[in-house]
DRENTORKOL-3810 file (N, C-alpha, C; in nm, 4 decimals):
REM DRENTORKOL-3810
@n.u->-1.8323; n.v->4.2012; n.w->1.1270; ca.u->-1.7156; ca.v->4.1380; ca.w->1.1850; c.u->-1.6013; c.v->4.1367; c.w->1.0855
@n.u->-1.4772; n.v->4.1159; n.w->1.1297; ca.u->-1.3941; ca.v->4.1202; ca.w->1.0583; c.u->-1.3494; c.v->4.0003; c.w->0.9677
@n.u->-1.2657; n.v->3.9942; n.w->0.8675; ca.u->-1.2733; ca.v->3.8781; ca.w->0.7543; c.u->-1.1533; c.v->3.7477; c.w->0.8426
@n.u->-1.0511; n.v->3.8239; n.w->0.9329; ca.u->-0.9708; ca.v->3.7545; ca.w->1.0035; c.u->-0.9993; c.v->3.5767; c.w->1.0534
@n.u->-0.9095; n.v->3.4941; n.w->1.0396; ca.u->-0.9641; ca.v->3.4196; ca.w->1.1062; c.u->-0.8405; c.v->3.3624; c.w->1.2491
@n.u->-0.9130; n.v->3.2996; n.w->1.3440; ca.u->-0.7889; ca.v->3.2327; ca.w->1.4328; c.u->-0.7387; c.v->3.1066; c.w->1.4226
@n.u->-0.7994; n.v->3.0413; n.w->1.2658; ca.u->-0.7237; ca.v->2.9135; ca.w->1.2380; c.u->-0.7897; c.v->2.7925; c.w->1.2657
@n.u->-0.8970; n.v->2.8343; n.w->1.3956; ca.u->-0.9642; ca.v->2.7359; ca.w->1.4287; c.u->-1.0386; c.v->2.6419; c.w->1.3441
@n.u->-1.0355; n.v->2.4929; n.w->1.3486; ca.u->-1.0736; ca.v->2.3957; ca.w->1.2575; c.u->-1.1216; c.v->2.2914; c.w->1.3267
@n.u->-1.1433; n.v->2.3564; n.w->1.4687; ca.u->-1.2420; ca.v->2.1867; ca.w->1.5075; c.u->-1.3628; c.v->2.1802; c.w->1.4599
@n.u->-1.4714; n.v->2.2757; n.w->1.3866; ca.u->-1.5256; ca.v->2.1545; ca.w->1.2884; c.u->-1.5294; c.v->2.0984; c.w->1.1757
@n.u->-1.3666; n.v->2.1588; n.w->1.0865; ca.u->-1.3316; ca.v->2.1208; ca.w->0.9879; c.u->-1.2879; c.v->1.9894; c.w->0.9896
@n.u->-1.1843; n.v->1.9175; n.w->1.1603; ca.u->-1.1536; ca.v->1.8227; ca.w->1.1664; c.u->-1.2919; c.v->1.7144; c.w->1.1898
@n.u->-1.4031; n.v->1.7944; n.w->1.2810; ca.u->-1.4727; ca.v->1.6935; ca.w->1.3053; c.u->-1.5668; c.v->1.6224; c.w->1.1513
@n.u->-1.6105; n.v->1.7106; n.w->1.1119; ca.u->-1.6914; ca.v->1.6983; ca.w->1.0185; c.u->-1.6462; c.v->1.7153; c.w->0.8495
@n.u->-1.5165; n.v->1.8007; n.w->0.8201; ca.u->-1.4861; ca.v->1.7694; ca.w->0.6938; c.u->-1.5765; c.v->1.8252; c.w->0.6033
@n.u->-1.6354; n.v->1.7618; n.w->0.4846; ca.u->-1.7062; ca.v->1.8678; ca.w->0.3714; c.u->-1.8087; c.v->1.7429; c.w->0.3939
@n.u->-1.8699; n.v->1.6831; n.w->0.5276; ca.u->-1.9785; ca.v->1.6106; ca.w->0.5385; c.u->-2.1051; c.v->1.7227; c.w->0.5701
@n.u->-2.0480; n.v->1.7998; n.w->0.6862; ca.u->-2.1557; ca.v->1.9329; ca.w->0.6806; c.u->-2.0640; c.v->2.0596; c.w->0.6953
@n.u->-2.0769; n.v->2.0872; n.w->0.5148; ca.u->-1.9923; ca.v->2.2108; ca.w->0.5397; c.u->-2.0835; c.v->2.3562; c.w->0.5749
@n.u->-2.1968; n.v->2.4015; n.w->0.5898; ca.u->-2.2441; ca.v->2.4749; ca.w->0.6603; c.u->-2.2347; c.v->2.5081; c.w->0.8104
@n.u->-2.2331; n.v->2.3411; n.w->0.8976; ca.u->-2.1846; ca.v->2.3452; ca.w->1.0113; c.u->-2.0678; c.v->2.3819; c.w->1.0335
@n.u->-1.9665; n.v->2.3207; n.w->0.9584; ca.u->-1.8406; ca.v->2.3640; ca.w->0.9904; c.u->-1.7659; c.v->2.5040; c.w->0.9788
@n.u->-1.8716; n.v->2.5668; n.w->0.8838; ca.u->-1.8062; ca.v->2.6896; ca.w->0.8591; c.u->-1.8890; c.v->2.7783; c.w->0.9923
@n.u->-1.9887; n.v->2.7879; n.w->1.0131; ca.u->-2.0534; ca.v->2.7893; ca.w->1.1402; c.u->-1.9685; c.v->2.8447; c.w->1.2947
@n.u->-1.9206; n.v->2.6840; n.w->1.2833; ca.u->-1.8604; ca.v->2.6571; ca.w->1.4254; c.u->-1.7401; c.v->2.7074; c.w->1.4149
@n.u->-1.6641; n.v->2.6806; n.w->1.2852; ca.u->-1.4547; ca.v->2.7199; ca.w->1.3112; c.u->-1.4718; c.v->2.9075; c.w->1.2919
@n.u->-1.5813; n.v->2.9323; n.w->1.1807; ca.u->-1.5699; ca.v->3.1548; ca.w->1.2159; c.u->-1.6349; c.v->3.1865; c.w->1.2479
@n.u->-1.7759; n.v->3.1518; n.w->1.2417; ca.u->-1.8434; ca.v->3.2452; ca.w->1.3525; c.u->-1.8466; c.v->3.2202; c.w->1.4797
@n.u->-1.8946; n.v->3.1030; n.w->1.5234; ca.u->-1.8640; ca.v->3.0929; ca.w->1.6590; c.u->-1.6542; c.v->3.1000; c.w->1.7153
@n.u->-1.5927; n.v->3.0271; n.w->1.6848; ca.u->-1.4845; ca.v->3.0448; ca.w->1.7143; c.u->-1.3563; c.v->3.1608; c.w->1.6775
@n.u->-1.3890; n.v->3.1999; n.w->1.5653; ca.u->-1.2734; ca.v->3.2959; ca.w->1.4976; c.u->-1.4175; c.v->3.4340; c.w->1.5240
@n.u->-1.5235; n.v->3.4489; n.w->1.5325; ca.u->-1.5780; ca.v->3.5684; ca.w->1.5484; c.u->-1.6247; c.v->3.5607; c.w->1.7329
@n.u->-1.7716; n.v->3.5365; n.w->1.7797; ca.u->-1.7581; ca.v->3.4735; ca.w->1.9107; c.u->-1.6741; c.v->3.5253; c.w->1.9748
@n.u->-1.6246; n.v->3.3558; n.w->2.0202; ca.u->-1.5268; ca.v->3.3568; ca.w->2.0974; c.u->-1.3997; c.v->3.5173; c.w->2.1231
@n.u->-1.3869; n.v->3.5276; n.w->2.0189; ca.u->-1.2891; ca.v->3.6525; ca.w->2.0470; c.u->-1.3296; c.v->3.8058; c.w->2.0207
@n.u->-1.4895; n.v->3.8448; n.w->2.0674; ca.u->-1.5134; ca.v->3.9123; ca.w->2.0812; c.u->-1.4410; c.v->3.9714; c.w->2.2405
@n.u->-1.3978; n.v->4.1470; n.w->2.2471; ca.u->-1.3137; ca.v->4.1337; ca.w->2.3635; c.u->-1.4214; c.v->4.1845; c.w->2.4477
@n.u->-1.5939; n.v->4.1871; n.w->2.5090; ca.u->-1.6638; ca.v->4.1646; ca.w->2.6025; c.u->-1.6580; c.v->4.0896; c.w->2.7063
@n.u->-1.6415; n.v->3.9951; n.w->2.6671; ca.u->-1.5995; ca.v->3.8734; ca.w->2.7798; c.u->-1.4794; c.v->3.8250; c.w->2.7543
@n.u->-1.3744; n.v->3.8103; n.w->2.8666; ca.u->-1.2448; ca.v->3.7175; ca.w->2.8495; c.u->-1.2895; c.v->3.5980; c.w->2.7951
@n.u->-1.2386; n.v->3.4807; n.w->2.7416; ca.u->-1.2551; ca.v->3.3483; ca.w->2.7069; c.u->-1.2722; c.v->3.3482; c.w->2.8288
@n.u->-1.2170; n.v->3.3368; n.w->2.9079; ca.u->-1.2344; ca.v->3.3014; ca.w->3.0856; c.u->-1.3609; c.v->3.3097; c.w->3.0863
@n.u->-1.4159; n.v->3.4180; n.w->3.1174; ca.u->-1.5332; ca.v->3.4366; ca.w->3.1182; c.u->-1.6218; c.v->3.4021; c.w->3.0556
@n.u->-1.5634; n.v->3.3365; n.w->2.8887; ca.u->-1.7012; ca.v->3.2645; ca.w->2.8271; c.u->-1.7093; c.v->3.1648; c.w->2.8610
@n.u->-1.5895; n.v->3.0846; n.w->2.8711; ca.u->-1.5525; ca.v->2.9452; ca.w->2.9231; c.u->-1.6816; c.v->2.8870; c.w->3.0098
@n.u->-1.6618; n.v->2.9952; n.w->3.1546; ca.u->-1.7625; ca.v->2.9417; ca.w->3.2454; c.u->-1.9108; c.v->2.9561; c.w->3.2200
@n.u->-1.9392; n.v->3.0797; n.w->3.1008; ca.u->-2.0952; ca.v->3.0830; ca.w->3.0692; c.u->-2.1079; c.v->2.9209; c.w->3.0428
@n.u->-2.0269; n.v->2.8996; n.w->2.9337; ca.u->-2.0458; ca.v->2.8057; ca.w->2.8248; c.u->-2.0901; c.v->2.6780; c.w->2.8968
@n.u->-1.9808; n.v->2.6481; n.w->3.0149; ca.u->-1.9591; ca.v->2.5230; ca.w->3.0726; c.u->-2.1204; c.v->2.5391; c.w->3.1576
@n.u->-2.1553; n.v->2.6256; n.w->3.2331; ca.u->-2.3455; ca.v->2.6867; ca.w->3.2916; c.u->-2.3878; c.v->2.6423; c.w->3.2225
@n.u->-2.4187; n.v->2.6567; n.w->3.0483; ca.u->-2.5507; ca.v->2.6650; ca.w->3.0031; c.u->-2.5307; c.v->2.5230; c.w->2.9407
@n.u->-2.3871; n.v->2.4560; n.w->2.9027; ca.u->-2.3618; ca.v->2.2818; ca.w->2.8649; c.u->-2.4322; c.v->2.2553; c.w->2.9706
@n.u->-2.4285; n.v->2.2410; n.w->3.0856; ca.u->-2.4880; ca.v->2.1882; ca.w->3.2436; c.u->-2.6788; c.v->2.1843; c.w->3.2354
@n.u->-2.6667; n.v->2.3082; n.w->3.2430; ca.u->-2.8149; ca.v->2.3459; ca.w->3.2405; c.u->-2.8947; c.v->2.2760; c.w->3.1459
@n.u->-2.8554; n.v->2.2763; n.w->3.0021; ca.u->-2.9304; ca.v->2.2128; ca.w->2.9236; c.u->-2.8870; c.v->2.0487; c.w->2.9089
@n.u->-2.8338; n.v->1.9785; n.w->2.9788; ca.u->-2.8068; ca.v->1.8795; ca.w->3.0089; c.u->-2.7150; c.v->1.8118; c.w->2.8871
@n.u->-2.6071; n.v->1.8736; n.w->2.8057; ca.u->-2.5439; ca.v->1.8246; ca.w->2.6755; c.u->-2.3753; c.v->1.8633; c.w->2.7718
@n.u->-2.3825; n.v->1.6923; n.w->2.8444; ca.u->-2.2471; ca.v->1.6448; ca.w->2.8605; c.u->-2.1862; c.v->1.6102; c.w->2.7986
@n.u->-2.1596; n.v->1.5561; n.w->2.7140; ca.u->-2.1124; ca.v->1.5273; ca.w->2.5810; c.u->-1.9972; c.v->1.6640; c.w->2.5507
@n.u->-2.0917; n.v->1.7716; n.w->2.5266; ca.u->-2.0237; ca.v->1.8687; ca.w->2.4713; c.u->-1.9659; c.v->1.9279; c.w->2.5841
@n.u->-1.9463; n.v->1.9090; n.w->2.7067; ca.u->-1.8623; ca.v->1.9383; ca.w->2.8285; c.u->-1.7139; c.v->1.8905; c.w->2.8269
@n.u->-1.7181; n.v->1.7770; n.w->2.7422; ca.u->-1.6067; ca.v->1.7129; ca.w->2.7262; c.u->-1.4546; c.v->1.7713; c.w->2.7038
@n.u->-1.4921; n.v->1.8352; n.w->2.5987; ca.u->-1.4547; ca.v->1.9498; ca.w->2.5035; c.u->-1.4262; c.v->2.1119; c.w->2.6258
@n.u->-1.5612; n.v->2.1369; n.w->2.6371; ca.u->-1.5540; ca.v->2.2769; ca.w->2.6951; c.u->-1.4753; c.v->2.2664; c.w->2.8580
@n.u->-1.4851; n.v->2.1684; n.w->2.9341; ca.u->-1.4336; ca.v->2.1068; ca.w->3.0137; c.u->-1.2593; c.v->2.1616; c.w->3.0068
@n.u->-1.2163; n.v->2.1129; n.w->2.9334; ca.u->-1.1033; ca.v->2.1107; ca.w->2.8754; c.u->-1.0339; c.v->2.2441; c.w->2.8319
@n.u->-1.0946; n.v->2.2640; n.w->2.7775; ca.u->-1.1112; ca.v->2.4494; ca.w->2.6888; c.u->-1.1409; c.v->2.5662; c.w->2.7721
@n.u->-1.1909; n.v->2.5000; n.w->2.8924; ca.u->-1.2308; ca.v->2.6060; ca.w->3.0086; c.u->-1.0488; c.v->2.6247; c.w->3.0400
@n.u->-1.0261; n.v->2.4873; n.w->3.1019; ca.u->-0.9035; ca.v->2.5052; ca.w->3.1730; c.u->-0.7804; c.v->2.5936; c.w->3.0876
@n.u->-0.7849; n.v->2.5719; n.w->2.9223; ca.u->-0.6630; ca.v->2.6081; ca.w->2.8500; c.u->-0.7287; c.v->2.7907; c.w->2.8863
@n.u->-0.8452; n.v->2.8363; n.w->2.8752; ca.u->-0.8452; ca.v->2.9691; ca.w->2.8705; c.u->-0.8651; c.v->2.9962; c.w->3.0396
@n.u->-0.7880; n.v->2.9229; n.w->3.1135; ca.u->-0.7540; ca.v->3.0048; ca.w->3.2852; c.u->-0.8716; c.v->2.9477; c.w->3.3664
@n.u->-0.9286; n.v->2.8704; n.w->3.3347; ca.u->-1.0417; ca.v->2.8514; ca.w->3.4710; c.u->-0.9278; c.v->2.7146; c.w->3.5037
@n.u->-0.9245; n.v->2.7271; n.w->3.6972; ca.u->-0.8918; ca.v->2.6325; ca.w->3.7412; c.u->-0.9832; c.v->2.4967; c.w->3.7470
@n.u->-0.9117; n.v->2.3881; n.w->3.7141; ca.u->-1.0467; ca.v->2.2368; ca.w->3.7808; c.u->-1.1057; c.v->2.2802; c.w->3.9237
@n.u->-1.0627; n.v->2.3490; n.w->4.0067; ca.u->-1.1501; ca.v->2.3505; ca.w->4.1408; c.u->-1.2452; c.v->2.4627; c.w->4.1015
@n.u->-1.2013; n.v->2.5842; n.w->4.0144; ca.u->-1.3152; ca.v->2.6288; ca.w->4.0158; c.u->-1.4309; c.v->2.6149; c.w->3.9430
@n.u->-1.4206; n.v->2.4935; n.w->3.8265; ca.u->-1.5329; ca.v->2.3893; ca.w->3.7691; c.u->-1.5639; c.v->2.3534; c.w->3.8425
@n.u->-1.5388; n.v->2.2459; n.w->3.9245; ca.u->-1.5475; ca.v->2.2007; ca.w->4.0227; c.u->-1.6773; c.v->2.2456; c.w->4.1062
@n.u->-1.6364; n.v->2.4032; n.w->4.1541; ca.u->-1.7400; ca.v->2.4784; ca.w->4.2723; c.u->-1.8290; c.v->2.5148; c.w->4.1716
@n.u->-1.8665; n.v->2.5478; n.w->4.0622; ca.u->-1.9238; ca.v->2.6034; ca.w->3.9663; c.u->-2.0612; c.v->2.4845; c.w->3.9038
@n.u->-1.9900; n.v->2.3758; n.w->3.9381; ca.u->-2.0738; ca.v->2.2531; ca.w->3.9254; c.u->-2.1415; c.v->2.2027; c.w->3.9700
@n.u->-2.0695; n.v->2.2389; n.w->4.1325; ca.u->-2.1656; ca.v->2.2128; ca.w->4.2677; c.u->-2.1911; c.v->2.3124; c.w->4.2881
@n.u->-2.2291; n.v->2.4640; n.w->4.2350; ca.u->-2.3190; ca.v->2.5130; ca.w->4.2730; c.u->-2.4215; c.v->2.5092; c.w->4.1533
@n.u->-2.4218; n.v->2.4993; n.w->4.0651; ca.u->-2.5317; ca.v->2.4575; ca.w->3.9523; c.u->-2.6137; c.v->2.3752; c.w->3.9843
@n.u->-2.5695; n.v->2.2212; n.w->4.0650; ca.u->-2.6506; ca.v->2.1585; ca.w->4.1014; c.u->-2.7692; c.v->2.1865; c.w->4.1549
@n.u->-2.7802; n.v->2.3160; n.w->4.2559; ca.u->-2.8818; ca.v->2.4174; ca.w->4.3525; c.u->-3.0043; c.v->2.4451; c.w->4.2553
@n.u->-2.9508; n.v->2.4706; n.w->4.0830; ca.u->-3.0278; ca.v->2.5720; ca.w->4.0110; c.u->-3.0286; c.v->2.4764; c.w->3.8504
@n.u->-2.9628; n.v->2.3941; n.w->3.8604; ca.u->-3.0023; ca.v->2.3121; ca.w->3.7342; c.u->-3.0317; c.v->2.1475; c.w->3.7363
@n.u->-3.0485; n.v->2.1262; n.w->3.8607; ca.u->-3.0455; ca.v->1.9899; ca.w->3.9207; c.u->-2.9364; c.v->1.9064; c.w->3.9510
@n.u->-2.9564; n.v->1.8254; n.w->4.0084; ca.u->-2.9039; ca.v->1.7225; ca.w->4.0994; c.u->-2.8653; c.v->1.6369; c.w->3.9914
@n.u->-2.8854; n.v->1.5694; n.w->3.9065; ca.u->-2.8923; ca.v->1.4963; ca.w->3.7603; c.u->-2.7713; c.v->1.5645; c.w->3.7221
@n.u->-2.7979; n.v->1.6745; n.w->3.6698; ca.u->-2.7215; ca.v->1.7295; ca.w->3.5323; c.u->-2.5979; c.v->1.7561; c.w->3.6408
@n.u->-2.6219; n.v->1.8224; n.w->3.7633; ca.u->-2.5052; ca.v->1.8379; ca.w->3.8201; c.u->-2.3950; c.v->1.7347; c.w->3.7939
@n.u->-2.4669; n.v->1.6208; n.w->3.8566; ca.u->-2.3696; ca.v->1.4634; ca.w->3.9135; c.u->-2.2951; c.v->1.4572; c.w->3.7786
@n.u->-2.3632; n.v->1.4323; n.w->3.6711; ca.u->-2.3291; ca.v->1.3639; ca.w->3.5449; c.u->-2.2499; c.v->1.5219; c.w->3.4494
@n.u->-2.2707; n.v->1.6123; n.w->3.5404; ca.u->-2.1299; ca.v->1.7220; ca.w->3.4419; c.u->-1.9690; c.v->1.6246; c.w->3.5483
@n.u->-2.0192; n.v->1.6502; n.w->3.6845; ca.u->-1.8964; ca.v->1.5835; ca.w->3.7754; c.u->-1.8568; c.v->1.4810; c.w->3.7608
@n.u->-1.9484; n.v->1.3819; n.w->3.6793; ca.u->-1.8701; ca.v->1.2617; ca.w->3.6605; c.u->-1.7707; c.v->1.2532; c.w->3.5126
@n.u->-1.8561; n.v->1.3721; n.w->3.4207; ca.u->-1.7614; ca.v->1.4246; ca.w->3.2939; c.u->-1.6328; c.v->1.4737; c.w->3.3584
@n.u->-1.6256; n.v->1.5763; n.w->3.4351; ca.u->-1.5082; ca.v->1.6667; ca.w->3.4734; c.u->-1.4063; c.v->1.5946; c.w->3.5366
@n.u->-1.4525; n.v->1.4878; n.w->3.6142; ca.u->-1.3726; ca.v->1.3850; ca.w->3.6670; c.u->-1.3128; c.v->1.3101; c.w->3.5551
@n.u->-1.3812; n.v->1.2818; n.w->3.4964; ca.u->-1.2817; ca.v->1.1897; ca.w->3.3623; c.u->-1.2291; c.v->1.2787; c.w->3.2676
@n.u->-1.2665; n.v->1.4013; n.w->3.2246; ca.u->-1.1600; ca.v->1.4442; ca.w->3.1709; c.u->-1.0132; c.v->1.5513; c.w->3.2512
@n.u->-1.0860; n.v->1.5349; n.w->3.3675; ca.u->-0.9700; ca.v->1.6335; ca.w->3.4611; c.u->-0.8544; c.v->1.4993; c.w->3.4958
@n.u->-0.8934; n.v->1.3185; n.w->3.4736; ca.u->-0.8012; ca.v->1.2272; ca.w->3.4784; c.u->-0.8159; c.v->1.2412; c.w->3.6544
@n.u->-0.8942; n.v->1.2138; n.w->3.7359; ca.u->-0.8892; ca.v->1.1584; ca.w->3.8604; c.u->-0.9008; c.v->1.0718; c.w->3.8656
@n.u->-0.8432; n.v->0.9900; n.w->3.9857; ca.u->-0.8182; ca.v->0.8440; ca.w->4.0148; c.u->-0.9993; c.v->0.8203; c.w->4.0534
@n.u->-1.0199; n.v->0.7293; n.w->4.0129; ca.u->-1.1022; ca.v->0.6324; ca.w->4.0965; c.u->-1.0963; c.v->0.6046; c.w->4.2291
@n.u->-1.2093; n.v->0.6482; n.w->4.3246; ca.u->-1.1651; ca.v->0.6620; ca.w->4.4888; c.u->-1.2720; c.v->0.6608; c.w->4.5582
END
């Protein structure tokens, strides 16, 4: 891979020189290498990413990808359908509780 990086530092901000193995980890290989491999659009990783957060039941980290889906082009409705159709194939559980993530970070009213 190349020595380039894209600047990325969310786990420099999260974590700092508390785990600097992780952090170097997460901000170039996964984010500055990864991510911008040109195989898949971000678009397209976006929604793997947001599948397999679901599947393995780590809402938490949906929070984030949730979010990150939308900046790289996935619409909220098509999380949305993507969520309710996961439910079919990763349960009813993990489904509800990604939708009740996506709802609070997509900022819907209470209704």
């Amino acid at each position: 891979m190349s020595d380039e990086t894209t600047g990325w530092t969310g786990g420099q901000r999260a974590f700092g020189d508390f785990a600097p193995g992780l952090v170097h980890y997460t901000d170039r290989v996964l984010f500055d290498e990864v991510w911008e491999r040109p195989e898949l659009s971000k678009r397209d990783r976006s929604l793997v990413t947001v599948a397999a957060l679901l599947t393995g039941g780590n809402v938490e980290q949906l929070r984030f990808h949730l979010a990150f889906a939308r900046d790289n082009g996935v619409t909220e409705q098509e999380l949305i359908e993507a969520i309710t159709h996961l439910a079919f194939y990763a349960g009813w559980p993990k489904a509800m509780s990604a939708m009740a993530m996506a709802k609070e970070v997509f900022g819907a009213a209470e209704g």
